[in-house]
C-alpha positions as CSV (number, residue, x, y, z in Angstrom):
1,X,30.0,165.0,60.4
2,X,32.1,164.9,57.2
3,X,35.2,166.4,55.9
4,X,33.7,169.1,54.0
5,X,31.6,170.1,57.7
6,X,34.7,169.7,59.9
7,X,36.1,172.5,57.1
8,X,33.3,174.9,57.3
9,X,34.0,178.0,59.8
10,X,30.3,178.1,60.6
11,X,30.1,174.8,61.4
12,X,33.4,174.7,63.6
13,X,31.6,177.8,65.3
14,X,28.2,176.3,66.2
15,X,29.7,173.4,67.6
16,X,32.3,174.7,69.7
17,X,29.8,176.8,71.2
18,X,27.4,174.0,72.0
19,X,30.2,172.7,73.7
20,X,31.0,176.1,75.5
21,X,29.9,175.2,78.9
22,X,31.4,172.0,79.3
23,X,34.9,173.8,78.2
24,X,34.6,176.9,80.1
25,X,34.0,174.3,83.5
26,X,36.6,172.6,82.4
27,X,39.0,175.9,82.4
28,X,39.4,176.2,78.4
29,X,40.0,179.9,77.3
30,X,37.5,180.1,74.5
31,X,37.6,182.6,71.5
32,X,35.2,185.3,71.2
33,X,32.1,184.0,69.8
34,X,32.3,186.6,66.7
35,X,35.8,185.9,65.9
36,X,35.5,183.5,63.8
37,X,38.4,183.6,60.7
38,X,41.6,184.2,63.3
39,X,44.3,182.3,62.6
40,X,45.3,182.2,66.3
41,X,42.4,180.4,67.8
42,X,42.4,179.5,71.3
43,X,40.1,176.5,70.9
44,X,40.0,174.8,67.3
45,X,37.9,171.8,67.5
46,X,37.7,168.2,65.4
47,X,34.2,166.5,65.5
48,X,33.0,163.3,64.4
49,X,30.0,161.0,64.4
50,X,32.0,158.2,66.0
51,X,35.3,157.0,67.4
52,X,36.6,155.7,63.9
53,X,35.0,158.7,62.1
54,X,37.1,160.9,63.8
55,X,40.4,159.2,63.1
56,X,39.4,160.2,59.6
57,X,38.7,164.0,60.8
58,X,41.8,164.1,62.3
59,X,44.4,162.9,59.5
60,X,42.4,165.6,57.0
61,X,42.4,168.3,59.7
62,X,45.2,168.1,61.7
63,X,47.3,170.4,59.5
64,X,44.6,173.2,59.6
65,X,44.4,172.9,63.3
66,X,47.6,173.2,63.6
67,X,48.4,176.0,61.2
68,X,45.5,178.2,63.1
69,X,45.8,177.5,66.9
70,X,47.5,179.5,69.0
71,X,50.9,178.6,70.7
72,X,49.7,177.9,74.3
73,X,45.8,176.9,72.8
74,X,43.8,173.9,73.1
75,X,42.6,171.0,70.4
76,X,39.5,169.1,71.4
77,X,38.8,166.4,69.7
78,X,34.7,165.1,70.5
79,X,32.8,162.4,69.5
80,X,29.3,161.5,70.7
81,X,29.2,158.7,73.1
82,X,31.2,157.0,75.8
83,X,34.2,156.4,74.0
84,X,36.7,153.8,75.1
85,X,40.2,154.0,76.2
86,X,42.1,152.4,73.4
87,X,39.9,154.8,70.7
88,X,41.0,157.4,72.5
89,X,44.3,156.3,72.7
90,X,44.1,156.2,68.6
91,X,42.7,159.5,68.9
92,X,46.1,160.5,71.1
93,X,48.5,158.4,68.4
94,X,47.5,160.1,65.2
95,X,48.0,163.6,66.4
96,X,51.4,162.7,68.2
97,X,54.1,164.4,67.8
98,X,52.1,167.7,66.6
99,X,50.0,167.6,69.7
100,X,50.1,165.9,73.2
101,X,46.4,164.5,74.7
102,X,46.3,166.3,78.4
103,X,42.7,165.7,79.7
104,X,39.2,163.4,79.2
105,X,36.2,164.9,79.3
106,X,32.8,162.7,79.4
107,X,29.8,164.1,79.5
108,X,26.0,162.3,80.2
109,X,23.1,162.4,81.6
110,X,23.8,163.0,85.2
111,X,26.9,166.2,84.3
112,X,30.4,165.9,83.5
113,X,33.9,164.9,84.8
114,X,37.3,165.4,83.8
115,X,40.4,163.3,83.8
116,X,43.9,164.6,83.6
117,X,47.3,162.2,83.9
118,X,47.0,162.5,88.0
119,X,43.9,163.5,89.2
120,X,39.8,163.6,88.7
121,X,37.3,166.2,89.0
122,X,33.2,166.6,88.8
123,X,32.5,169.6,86.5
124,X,30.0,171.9,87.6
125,X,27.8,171.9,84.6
126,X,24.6,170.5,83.3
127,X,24.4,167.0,82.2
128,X,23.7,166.3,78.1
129,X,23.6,163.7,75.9
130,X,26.5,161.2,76.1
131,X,30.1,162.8,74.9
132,X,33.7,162.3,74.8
133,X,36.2,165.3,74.2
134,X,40.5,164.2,74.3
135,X,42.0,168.4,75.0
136,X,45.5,168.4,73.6
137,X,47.8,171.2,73.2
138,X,50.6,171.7,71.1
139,X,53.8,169.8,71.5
140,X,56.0,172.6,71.4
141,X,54.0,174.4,74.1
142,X,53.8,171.7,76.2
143,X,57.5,171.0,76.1
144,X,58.8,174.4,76.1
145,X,61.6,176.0,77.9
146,X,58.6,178.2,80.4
147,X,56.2,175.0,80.6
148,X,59.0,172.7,81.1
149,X,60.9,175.2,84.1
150,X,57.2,175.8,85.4
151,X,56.7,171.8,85.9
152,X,60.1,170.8,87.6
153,X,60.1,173.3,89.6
154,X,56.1,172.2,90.9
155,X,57.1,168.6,91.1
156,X,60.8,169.1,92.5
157,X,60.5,168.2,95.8
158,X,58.6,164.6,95.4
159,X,61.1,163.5,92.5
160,X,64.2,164.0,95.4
161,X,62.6,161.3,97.5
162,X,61.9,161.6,101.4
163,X,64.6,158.8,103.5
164,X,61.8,156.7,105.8
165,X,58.7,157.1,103.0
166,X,57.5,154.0,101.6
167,X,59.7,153.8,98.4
168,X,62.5,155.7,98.8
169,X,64.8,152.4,99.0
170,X,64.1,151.5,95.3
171,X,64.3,155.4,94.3
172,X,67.8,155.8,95.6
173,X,68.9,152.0,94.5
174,X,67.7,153.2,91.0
175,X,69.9,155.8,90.7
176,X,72.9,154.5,92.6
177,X,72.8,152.0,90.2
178,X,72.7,154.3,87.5
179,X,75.5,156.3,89.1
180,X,77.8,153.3,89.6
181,X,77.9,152.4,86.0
182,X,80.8,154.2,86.0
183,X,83.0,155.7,88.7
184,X,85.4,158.6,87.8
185,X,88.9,158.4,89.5
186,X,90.4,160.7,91.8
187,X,90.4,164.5,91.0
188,X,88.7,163.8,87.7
189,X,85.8,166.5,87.0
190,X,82.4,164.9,86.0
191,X,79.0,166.6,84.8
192,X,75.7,165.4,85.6
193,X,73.7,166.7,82.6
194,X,70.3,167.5,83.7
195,X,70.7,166.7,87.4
196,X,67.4,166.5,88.4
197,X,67.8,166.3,92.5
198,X,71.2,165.5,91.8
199,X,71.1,161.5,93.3
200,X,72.5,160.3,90.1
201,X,75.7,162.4,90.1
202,X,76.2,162.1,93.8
203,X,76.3,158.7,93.9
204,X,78.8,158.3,91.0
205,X,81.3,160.8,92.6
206,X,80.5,159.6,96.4
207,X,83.7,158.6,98.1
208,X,86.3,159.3,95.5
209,X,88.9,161.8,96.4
210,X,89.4,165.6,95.0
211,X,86.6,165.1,92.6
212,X,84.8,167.7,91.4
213,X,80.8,167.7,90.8
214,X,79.0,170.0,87.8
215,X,75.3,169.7,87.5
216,X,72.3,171.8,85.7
217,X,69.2,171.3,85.4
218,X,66.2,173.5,83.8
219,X,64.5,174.1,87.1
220,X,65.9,176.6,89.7
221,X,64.2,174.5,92.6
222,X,65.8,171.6,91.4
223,X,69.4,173.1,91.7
224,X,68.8,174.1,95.5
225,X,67.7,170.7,96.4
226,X,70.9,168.8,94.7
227,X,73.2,171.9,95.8
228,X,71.6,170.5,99.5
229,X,71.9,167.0,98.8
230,X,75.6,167.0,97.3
231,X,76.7,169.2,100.2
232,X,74.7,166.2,102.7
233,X,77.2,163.9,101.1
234,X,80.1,165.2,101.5
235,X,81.2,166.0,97.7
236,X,84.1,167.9,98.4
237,X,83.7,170.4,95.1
238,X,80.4,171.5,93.8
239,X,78.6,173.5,91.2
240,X,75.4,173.6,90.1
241,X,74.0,176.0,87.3
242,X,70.7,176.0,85.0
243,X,70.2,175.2,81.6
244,X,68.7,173.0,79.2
245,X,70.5,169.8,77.1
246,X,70.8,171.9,73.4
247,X,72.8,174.7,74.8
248,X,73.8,173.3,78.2
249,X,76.2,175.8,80.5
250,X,79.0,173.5,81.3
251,X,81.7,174.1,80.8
252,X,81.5,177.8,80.1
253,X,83.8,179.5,78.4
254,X,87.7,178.9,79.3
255,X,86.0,175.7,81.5
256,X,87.5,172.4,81.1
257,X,85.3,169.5,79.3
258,X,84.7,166.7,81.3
259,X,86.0,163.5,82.4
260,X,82.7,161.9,83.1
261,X,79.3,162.9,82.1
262,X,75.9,161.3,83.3
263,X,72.6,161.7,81.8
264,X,69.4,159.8,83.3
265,X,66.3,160.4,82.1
266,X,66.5,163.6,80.2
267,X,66.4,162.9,76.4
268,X,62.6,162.1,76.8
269,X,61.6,165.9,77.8
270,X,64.4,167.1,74.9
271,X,62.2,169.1,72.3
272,X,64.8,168.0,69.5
273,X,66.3,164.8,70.5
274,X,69.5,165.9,67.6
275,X,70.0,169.1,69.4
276,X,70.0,167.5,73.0
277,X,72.6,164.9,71.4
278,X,74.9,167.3,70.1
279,X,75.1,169.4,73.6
280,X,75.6,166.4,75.3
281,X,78.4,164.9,73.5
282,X,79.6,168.7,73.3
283,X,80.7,168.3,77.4
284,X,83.1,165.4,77.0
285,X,86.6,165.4,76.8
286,X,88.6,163.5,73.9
287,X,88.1,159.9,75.1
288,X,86.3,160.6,78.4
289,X,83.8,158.2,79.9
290,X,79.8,158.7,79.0
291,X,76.7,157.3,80.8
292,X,73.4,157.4,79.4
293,X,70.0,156.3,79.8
294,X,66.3,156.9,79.9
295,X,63.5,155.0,80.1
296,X,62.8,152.2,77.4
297,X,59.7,152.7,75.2
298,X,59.9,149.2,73.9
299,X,59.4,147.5,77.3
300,X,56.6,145.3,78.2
301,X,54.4,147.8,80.3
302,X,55.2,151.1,78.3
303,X,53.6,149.2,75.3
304,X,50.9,148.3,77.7
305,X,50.4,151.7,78.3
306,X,50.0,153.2,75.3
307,X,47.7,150.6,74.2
308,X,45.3,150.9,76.7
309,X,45.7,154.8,78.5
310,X,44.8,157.6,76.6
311,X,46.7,159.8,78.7
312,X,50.8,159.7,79.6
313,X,53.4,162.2,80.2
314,X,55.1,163.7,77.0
315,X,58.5,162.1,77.9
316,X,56.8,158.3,77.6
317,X,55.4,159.2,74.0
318,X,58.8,160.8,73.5
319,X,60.8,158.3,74.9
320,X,64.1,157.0,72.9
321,X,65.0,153.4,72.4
322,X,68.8,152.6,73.5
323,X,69.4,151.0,70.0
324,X,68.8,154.5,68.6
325,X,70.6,156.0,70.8
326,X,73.4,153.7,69.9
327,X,73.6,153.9,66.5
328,X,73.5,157.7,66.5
329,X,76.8,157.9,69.4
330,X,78.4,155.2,67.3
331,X,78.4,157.4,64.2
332,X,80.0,159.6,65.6
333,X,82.8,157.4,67.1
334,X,81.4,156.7,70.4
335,X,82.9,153.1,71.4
336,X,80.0,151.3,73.0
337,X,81.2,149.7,76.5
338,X,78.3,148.1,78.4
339,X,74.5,148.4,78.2
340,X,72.0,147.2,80.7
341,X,67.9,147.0,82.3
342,X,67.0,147.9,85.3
343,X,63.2,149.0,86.7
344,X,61.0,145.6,86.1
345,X,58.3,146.3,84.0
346,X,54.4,145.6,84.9
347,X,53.4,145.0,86.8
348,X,55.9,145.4,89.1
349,X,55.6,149.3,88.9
350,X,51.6,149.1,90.2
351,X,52.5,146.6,92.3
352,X,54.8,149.3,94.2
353,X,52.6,151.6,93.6
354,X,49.6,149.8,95.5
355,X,52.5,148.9,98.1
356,X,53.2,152.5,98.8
357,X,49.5,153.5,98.4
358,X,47.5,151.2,100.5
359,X,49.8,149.0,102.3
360,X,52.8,151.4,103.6
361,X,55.4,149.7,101.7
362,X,55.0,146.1,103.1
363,X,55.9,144.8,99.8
364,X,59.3,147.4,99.1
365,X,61.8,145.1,100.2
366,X,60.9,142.1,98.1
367,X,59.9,143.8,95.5
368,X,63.2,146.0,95.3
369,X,64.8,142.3,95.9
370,X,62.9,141.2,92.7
371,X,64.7,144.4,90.8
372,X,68.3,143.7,91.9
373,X,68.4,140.0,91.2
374,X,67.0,140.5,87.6
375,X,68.6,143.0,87.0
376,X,71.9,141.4,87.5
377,X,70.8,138.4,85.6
378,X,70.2,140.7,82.6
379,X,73.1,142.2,82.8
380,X,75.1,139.0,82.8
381,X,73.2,137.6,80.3
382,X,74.4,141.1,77.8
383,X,71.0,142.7,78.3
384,X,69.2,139.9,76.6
385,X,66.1,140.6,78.5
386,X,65.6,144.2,78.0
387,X,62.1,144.8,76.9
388,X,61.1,143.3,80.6
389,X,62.7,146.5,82.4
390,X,61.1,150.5,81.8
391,X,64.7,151.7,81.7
392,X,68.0,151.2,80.1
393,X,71.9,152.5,81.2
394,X,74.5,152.6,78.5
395,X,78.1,153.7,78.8
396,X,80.9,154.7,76.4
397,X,84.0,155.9,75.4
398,X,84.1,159.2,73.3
399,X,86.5,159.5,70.8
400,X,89.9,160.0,70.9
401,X,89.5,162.6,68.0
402,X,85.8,164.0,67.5
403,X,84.5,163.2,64.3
């Protein structure tokens, strides 16, 4: 199929309704077959004759597509065949960051099965000639405020961690170490800025007298599991509120700013990386104490990744490099104080994962061994290994007088 075809209404029409069954199995809201000029379609389609044809289709079409389909609709991209992986991870490249891949499709001779980032199903329609379809939706769907409040609070009990599960040593090692990249001092008032369960700010603020605790998060679930947690450990003054990074609700009006703010692994679901920056350095106090980090999109296994899997969470194809970051504090008179890796990269993540999975955590403890040493060795050594761990911590002094 060439340009001018992928242009032609009709032709956009016919196809999409060959493919009808497969998308309607699949649970893709289709358009009304005689509606075929809207400009809020709930299904636009790019077709090609092959994987690198439809590279080609894409970079003429995208714009269309994305001018014409609705906010919460769905892009398929299809191409005949059993299409590999790493195509359709070039497929998933060249319409980031307008759109973000969320399911496979394949279709043959024996029916059809879908793929999303966690799970796979059979669909329950007829088998065809040989077919691959990437669905995406639109970026600023997938990352908006109701997707993103929807999600946490769906997933907000397996990212706190269960004590005794295979596991939950290297999660709460991961964030102590986070939290302990800086300690406040007595009755100092810090803010964890997007909490998640709260682990990171509880263990920064964990045994220090008359401090007080702020954390937010989007998700309401999230706040009643780290309002639980924080009141397990003892923090002697707690509040927790929600909100999002570009307009976050600490303090409120005639509220202090804040000693010491941590952020973990929040920038990479931020829908404007500038606006989540200037909320977060918004919270601090003249020459107050900031922690910050997220995962590292220049590591060994995240390049891995996107090489080879068509399919990843928004936050890794969003994900922000700590050099970035940096540059864009330091501008604005942040004094850089430490920087360091921790998470090894692949394979030690599957090799936990299979741990966890199919051995109940026989290897955790050498494993999480393997983390600690390392990571102390690349911190001693100034973070000169830093592309061989997923994440990165930095910390830093805000300026005395905000530029």
């Amino acid at each position: 199929m060439n340009s001018e075809e992928q242009l032609s209404p009709p032709v956009h029409n016919t196809r999409l309704e060959a493919l009808r069954p497969v998308l309607a199995a699949a649970g893709v809201e289709l358009d009304p077959t005689d509606d075929a000029s809207r400009q809020d379609r709930k299904v636009s389609l790019i077709a090609g004759a092959s994987a690198d044809a439809l590279l080609t289709g894409i970079r003429a079409e995208k714009s269309r597509v994305l001018e014409e389909l609705a906010f919460g609709g769905c892009l398929v991209l299809a191409a005949p065949g059993d299409i590999s992986d790493e195509s359709l991870a070039a497929w998933r490249n060249e319409i980031w960051p307008d759109f973000h891949a969320t399911s496979i499709i394949r279709v043959s001779a024996n029916g059809a099965n879908q793929r999303t980032i966690s799970a796979k199903q059979s669909l329950e329609v007829a088998g065809g000639e040989a077919e691959t379809l990437l669905l995406a939706h639109r970026r600023d769907w997938v990352q908006s405020p109701e997707a993103t409040v929807e999600k946490f609070d769906k997933n907000a009990a397996g990212w706190n961690g269960e004590a005794g599960k295979p596991g939950y040593a290297h999660h709460r090692w991961m964030r102590r170490y986070v939290g302990t990249f800086a300690r406040p001092n007595a009755g100092e008032r810090v803010l964890d800025f997007g909490c998640g369960a709260g682990w990171c700010g509880i263990e920064t603020t964990a045994d220090i007298p008359n401090v007080s605790l702020s954390s937010f998060d989007p998700s309401p679930e999230m706040i009643r599991i780290t309002e639980g947690n924080a009141r397990a450990a003892g923090i002697p003054e707690f509040i927790g509120r929600t909100g999002f990074g570009n307009a976050p609700p600490f303090p409120a009006e005639g509220e202090e700013k804040y000693d010491l703010v941590i952020s973990s692994g929040v920038v990479s679901f931020a829908p404007s990386v500038e606006e989540f920056l200037e909320g977060l350095v918004g919270t601090l106090k003249p020459g107050a104490t900031l922690v910050f980090g997220d995962i590292n999109a220049n590591s060994r296994g995240f390049r891995a990744r996107r090489r080879a899997r068509p399919l990843l969470p928004v936050r890794e194809m969003n994900a922000q490099t700590a050099e970035d970051m940096r540059a864009w504090l330091e501008a604005r008179g942040f004094q850089h104080e430490a920087t360091a890796g921790y998470q090894l990269t692949w394979p030690i993540p599957e090799a936990m994962y299979f741990s966890e999975r199919r051995l109940k955590g026989l290897l955790g403890f050498p494993l999480l061994l393997a983390n600690r040493v390392l990571a102390g060795v690349n911190r001693l050594a100034a973070n000169a290994f830093s592309n061989q761990f997923d994440s990165w911590v930095m910390r830093f002094r805000a300026p005395e007088r905000p530029r």
